[in-house]
N, C-alpha and C positions, 0 to 999 in steps of 0.2 A: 504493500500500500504506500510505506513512503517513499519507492522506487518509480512507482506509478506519478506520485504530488510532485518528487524533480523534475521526473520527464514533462506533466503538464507545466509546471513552470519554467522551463527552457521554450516551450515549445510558446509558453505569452510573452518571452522575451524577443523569439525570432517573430513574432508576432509585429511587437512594437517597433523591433527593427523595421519589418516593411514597410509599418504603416507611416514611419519616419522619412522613410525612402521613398512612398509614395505622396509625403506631402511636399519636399524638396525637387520634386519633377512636376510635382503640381505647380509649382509658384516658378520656379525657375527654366521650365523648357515647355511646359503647357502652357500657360497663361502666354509667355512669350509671343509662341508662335501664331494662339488664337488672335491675338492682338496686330500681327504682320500681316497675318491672311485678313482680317478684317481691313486694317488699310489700304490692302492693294483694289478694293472694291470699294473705297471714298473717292468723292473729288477734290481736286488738286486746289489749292490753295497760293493762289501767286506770290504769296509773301512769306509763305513757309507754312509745312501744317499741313493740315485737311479743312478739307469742308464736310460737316457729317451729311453729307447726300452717298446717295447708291452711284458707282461710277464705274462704265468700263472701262475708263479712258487710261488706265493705268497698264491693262493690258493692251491697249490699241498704240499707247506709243513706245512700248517695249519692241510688239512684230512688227519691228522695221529691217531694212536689210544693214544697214549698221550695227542696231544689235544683236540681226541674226548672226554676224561674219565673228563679232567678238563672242558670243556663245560656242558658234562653231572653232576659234581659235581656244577658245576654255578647256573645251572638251577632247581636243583635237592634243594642244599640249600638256593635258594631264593625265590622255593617256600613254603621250610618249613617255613623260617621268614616271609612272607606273611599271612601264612596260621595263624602260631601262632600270631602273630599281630593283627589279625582280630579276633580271640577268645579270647586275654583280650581286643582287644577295644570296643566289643559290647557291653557291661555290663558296659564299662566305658562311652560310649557314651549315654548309657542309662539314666546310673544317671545322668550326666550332661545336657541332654536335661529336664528335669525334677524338676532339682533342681533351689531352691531357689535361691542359689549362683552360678549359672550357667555360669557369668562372670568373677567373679575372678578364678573358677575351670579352665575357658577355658586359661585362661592367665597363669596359673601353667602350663597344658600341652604344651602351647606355648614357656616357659621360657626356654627351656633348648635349644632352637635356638638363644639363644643369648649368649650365652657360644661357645668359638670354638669346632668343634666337635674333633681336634686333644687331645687337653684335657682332653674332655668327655669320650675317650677311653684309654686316659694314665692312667684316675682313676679306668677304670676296671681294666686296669694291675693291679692296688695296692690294689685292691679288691681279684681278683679272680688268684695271684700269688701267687707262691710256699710259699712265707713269708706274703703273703696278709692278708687281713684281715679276710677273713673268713677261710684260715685253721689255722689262730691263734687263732682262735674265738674256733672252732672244739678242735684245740691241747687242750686249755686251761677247755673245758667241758669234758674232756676225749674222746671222741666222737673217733678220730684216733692219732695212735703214729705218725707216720710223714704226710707230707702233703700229700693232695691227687689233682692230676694234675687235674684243673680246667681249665685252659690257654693250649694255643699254639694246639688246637684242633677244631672241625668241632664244638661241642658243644659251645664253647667259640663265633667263628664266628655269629652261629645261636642267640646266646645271646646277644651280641651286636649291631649286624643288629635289631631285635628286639628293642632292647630298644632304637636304633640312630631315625628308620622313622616309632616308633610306631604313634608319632601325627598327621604322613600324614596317618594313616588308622582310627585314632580317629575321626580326624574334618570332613572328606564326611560322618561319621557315624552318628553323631552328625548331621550334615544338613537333614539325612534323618529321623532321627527320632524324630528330633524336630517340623519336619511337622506334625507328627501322632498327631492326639489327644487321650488323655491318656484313656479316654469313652469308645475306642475300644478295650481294653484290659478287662476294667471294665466288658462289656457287654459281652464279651468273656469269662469271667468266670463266670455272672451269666447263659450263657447258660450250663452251665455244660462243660466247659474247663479245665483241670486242668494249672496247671503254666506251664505246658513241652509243651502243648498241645497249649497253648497261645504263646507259644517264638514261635515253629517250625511253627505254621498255620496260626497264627496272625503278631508277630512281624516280622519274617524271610522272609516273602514273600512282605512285604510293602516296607522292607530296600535291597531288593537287586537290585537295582540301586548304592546304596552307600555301600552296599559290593564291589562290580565289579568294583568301586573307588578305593576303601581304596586296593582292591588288584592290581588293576596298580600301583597307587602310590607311593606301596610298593615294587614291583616284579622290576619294571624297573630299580629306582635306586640302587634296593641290588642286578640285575646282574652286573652290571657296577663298583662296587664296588671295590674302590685298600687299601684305609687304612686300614680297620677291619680285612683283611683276613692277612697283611701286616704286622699287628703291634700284633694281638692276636692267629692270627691262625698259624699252623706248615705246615712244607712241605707238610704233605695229605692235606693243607687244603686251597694251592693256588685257588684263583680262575681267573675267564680268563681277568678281569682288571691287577691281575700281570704280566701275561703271555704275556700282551701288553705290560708292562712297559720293562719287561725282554728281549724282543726283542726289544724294540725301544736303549736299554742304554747297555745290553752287549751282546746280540748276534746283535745287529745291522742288523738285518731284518727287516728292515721299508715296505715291500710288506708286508711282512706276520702279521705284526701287523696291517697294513691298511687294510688286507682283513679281519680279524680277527674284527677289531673296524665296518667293512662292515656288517658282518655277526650279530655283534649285534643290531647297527644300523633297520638291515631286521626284527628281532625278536624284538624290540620296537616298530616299524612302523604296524607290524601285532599284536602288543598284544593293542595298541591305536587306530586301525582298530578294531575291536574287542571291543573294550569299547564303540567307537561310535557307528558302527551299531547294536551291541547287545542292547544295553541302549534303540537306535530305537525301534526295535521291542517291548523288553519289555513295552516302553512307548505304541504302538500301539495297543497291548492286553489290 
């Protein structure tokens, strides 16, 4: 009986927990987003603000081909940074599931989340700028006479995104392949596998649960993206987090950034739909 009165009193503490849990996503990501999605359907207010009327206008001057080309560039470069993400972390998640030091490695790829990320991109600036360090690196080996534009471009962008949420494609990479036992690879090539034959048939098809990870984790936050594109990349190479900022502070179109913040919002919610019940199936194969 009083093994029974613990048990129900753990079970009204995990109780309070949730209902803690669910008043912290009440006030802070539900209320939020009711409040976005109600804006993008006001109208627009010239001087800033709303006007409490019903308005489609927010989405009428979003579908223009202006901010189709910067949606299309949104999605376009985040999922090149995804993509390239996932091709150096496999090989790094590799070693690290495998390696002796596998604990301190994990804490290096950890490290640079404790650094602010404003920071960690001013230092590309003093890298990858006109006086940076690698075209003085270049100037100085004869390599080119003057410098060659590394910054304020689509490349720059791709290379930062990259190197900012490479670790959220590293560590679901690492969780999957640390499962594997390394035997299966062994046995793999003494069937007569070769090494290419062992990645794509052996390793590739074990790990993609933790691919389809590592690529949400990376896709979701580098569309939403406002500093990298802000502080490293040029005019071609806004993407649709400035284009909220731009409308919320100098065009003061708060419809049209609400419907805009709506519409990525839609494409989050189906790319996490999409991890969960794809993950399903593949689990049920």
């Amino acid at each position: 009986m009083k093994e029974l009165t613990k048990k129900t009193s753990k079970f009204k503490g995990y109780e309070n927990y949730g209902l803690t849990y669910l008043i912290w996503l009440l006030l802070f990501f539900l209320i939020p987003v009711i409040v976005i999605l109600a804006y993008s359907f006001l109208e627009r207010d010239y001087q800033g603000g709303v006007n409490f009327k019903f308005s489609l206008n927010g989405y009428r001057d979003i579908f223009n081909l202006n901010y189709l080309l910067v949606f299309g560039r949104t999605v376009l470069i985040s999922f090149i940074s995804s993509a390239v993400s996932i091709l150096i972390a496999i090989p790094v998640a590799y070693y690290l599931a495998f390696s002796k030091y596998k604990n301190i490695l994990l804490l290096l790829v950890i490290i640079p989340f404790w650094t602010n990320s404003l920071i960690r991109i001013y230092a590309w600036i003093f890298i990858l700028g006109n006086n940076g360090l690698v075209n003085q690196f270049l100037i100085k080996l004869g390599f080119i006479e003057s410098y060659v534009k590394f910054i304020y471009n689509n490349f720059a962008v791709v290379l930062v995104l990259v190197y900012t949420y490479l670790p959220f494609a590293i560590l679901p990479l690492f969780s999957s392949i640390e499962r594997l036992e390394k035997q299966i690879f062994e046995a793999a090539m003494d069937l007569g596998c070769t090494r290419r034959q062992t990645f794509f048939k052996v390793l590739l098809p074990n790990i993609r649960q933790g691919i389809v990870s590592a690529f949400v984790f990376v896709f979701i936050p580098a569309i939403g993206t406002y500093a990298v594109p802000e502080l490293v990349g040029g005019k071609n190479s806004r993407l649709i987090g400035n284009e909220i900022a731009r409308l919320l502070t100098t065009a003061r179109n708060w419809p049209a950034a609400a419907a805009i913040s709506s519409v990525l919002l839609a494409i989050t919610i189906i790319a996490v739909l999409f991890f969960i019940f794809g993950g399903e199936k593949r689990e049920a194969r």
